[in-house]
N, C-alpha and C positions, 0 to 999 in steps of 0.2 A: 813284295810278296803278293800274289793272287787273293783275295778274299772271294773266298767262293760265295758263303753266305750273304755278306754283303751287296753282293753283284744279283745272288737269286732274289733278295727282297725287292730289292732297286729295279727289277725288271718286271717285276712281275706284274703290278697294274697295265705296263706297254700289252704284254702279254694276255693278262684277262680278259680287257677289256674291248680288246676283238673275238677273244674264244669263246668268252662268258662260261668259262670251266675250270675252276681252279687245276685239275690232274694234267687236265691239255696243257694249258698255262704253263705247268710247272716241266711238262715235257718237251714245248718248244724253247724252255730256258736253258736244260738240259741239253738239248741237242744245241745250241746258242753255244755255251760256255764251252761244251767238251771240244766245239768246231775253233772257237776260239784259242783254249790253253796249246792246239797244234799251232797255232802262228805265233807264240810269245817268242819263239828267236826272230821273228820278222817285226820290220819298225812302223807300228801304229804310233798316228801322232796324236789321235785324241781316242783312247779306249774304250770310253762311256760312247762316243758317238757313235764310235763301229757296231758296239752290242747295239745300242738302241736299232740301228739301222737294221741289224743281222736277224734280232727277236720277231720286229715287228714284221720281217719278211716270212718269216719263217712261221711268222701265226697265220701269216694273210695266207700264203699257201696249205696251211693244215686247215681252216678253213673252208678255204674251194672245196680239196679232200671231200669234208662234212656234207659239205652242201649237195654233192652227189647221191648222198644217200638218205632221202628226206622221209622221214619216219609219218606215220599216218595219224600218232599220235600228240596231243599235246604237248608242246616243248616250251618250256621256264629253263631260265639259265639259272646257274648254280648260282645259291646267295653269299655270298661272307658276312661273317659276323667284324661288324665296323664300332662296336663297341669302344675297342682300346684308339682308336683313329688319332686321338692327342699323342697318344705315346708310339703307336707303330704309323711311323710319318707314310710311309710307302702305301699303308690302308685312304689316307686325304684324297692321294688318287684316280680313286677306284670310284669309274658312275656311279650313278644312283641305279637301282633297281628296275623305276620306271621306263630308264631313258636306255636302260641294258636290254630293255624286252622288245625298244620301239627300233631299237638299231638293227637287228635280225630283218627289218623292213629292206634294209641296203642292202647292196652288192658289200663283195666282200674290200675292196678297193675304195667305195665313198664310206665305208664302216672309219676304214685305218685312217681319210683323210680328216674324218668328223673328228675321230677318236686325237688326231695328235694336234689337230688348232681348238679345239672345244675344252678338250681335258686337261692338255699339257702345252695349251699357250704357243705352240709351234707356226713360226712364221711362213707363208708358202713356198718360198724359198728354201726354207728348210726341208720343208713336208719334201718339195722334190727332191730335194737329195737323198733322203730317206728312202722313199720311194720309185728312186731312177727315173723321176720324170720331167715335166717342167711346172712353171708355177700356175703356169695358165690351165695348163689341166687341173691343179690341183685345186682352182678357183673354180671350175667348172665341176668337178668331185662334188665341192662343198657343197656348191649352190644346188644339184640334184639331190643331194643326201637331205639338204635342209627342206625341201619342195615337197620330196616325202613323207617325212617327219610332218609337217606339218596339214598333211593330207590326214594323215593317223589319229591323229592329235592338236586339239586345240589350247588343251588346257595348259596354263603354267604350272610348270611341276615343281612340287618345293619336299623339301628334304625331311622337315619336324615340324611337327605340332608345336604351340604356344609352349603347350608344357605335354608330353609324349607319354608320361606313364599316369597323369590324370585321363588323358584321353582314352588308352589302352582302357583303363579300369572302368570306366564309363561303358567300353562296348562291349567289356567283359560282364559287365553287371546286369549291363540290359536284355544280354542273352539268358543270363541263368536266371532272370526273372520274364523273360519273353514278352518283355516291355517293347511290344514290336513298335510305341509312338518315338519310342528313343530311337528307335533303329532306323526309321525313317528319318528323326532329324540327323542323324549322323550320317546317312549316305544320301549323294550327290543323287538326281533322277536318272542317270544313265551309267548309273554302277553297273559295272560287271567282273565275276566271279572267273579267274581260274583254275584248272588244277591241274598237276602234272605227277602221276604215280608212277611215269617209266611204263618198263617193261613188267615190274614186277607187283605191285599195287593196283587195283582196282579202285578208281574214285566215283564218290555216287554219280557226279557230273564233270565233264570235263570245262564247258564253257556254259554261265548264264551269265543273261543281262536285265536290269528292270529292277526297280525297288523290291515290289514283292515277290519277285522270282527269286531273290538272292536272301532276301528273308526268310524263305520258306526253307532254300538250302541249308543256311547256315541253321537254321535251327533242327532241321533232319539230323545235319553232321552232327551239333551238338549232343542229342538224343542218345543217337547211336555208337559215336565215338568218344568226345569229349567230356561228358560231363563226368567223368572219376579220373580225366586226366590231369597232370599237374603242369601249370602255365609257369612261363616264365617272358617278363615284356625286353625283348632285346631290341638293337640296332641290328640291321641287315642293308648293306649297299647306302648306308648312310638313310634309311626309312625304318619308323618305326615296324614292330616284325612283334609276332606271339610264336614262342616254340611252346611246343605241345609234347607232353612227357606220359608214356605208357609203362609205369613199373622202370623209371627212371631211363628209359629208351627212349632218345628222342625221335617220336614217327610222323612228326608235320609240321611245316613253319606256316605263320600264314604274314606277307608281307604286305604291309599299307602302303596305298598309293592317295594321297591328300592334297585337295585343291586350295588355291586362295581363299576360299571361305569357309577351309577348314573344314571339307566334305571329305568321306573317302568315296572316291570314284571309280578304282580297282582293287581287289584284295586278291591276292596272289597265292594260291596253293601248293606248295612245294612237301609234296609226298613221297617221293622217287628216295627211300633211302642210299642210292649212290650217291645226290646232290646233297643230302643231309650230313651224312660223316665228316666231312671238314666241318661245318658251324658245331655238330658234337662234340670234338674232339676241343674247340674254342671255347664252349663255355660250359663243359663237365668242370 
């Protein structure tokens, strides 16, 4: 018998983790599976292999799609709440947040090749058949995708603090006391601040960078939005994350990006209530 659920969990990191959308995600699964249940009178010899092959095609082309139609606004991919990650194995997964933001750097083809030898251990041999290609391309994918990446980015990106909700509370407390000497030792010298409201949200700022450029933000935002709203310290993409509660509606995550010495170096503003509803619906 078909397990439909089972097949949509199991696919679905292939799937996010080129789209950075869980609705997309869960639409190129959909179209996956329903292409699929028309070939069960026909003899697949490995079934898991044909999906993976089928999904991961079928993001990389909804993808391209996107990419034609490039918005003039700030764009953050959609977070997941990676809270339960012990229990729902298919969330292990799923990139980190940081390294989901630096992928949108690639083509949509060295994203898929990063994505299936980086996250899921995929031999290049494999990646070509996955991909209809050869292995030698798929060497040459990597090595541009990684050239990039590391244009972007120097820093080692690591997933949690020592300990994540002493940390959290610490940068929670020195905001509500405007202990701006705490806030300077907690961020890195070339922190920078995102935000992404969508279409529908106005944010004070879309991008700063600089200790006390990011200081002055967050304490504005604080002023004017946050300080009667209710926190809550979660996992998002496998990094610490503050969701922010207005009259029990959640209207802003903000996602930590943490260096080896335990700096934050990016903080991530996700406002866009369309990217919010899924992490809502996970930890109402």
């Amino acid at each position: 018998m078909f397990d439909f659920d089972t097949y949509q969990e199991f696919l679905f990191p292939f799937a996010y983790n080129i789209l950075g959308s869980t609705d997309d995600a869960k639409d190129a699964i959909q179209d996956t599976l329903n292409a699929f249940i028309l070939l069960q009178n026909k003899n697949i010899d490995n079934p898991k292999a044909y999906l993976i092959k089928s999904v991961i095609n079928t993001s990389i082309n909804k993808k391209k799609r996107q990419k034609k139609f490039v918005s003039e606004n700030i764009y953050l991919p959609e977070p997941i709440a990676t809270d339960t990650a012990d229990n729902d194995l298919y969330l292990k997964d799923i990139v980190s947040y940081s390294l989901l933001i630096l992928l949108d750097q690639l083509t949509v083809k060295e994203r898929a090749v990063f994505v299936l030898k980086e996250a899921f251990n995929y031999s290049h041999n494999d990646i070509a058949i996955v991909l209809s290609s050869t292995p030698e391309n798929s060497r040459k994918l990597l090595s541009r995708a990684k050239t990039k990446l590391k244009k972007t980015s120097q820093k080692n990106l690591i997933s949690k603090t020592k300990n994540t909700e002493e940390y959290l509370n610490n940068y929670s407390t020195a905001i509500r006391e405007r202990d701006i000497k705490k806030l300077e030792q907690l961020f890195a010298n070339d922190i920078t601040m995102i935000a992404d409201g969508g279409d529908k949200i106005k944010v004070l700022r879309n991008f700063t960078s600089g200790k006390q450029s990011c200081i002055k933000l967050i304490l504005e935002v604080f002023n004017k939005f946050q300080s009667l709203q209710n926190t809550r310290y979660i996992e998002v993409n496998h990094q610490p994350a503050i969701a922010y509660f207005d009259n029990d509606i959640l209207s802003s995550c903000q996602v930590f990006s943490i260096n080896q010495d335990q700096k934050i170096y990016k903080i991530s503003s996700v406002v866009d209530p369309e990217k919010l509803k899924n992490i809502a619906k996970k930890i109402y």
